[in-house]
N, C-alpha and C positions, 0 to 999 in steps of 0.2 A: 414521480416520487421525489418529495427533497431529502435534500441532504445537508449535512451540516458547513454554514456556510462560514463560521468562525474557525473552525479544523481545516477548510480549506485555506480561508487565510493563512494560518498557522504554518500547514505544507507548503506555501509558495514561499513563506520566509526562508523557509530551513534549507528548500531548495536553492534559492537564491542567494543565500546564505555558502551554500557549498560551490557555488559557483555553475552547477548546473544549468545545461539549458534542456528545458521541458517544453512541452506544448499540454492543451489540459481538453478532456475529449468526452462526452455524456456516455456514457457505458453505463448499464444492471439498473436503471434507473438513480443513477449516483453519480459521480465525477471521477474520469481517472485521469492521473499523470502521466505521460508519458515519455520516456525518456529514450532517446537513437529509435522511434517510431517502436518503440514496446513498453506496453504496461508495466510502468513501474511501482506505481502504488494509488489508490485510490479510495474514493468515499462512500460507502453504504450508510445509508439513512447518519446514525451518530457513530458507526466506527469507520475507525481506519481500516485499508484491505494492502494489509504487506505482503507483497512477493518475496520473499525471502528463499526462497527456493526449496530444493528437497532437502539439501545436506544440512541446513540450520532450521527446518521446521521444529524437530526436536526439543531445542534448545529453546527456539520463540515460545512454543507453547507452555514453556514454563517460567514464562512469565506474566507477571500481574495483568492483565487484564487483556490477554489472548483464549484464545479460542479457536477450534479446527473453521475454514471457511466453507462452508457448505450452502449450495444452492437446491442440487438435484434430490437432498438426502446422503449424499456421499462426500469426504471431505475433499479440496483439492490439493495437489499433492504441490508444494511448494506455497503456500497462498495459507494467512494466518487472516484474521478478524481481531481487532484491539480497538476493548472501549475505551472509555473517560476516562477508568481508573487507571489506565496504564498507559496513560497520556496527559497525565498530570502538568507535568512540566514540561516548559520547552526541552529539557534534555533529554528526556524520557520518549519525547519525538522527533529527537533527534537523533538516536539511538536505533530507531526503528527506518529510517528516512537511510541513516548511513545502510544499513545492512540490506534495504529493499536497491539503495544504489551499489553494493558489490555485487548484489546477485545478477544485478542488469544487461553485463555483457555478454552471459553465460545463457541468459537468459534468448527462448526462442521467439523470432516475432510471429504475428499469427498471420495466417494468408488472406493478402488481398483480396476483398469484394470484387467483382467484376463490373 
């Protein structure tokens, strides 16, 4: 499946931009980021997939051009979907980059493959 390869660029600025060091990893048929070896934020087809966690889902999803993220039918709990429209500007993903990088530490890594 691709994904958008312009919004990618865009993510590695912002991250490199904040000084971040990522590594970038094919996951859901998309691109994720990953930051201290966990999913920080990543690419479905043309949106972004913010971790933002449980306490600020809320708040994400009131904004422009978020959406619950859902794979199974069920949304997942910390994890927002933002298209085009609420990625207008580089601030506007920037905005989203900083808050999927505060949720990061907090955030759990997932268990090693064997």
């Amino acid at each position: 499946m691709a994904y958008d390869t312009f919004l990618s660029d865009r993510i590695e600025r912002a991250l490199k931009e904040t000084g971040t060091n990522y590594a970038t990893k094919h996951m859901f048929g998309g691109l994720a980021f990953m930051v201290d070896d966990k999913m920080c934020c990543g690419i479905v087809r043309d949106d972004l997939m913010a971790r933002v966690g449980p306490d600020r889902q809320a708040e994400a999803l009131e904004q422009t051009g978020a959406r619950p993220m859902e794979f199974t039918g069920r949304p997942m709990k910390g994890y927002v979907f933002v298209d085009s429209e609420g990625l207008d500007t580089d601030a506007d993903l920037m905005k989203w980059i900083k808050w999927c990088l505060e949720f990061n530490p907090h955030a759990k890594s997932s268990k090693k493959k064997k």
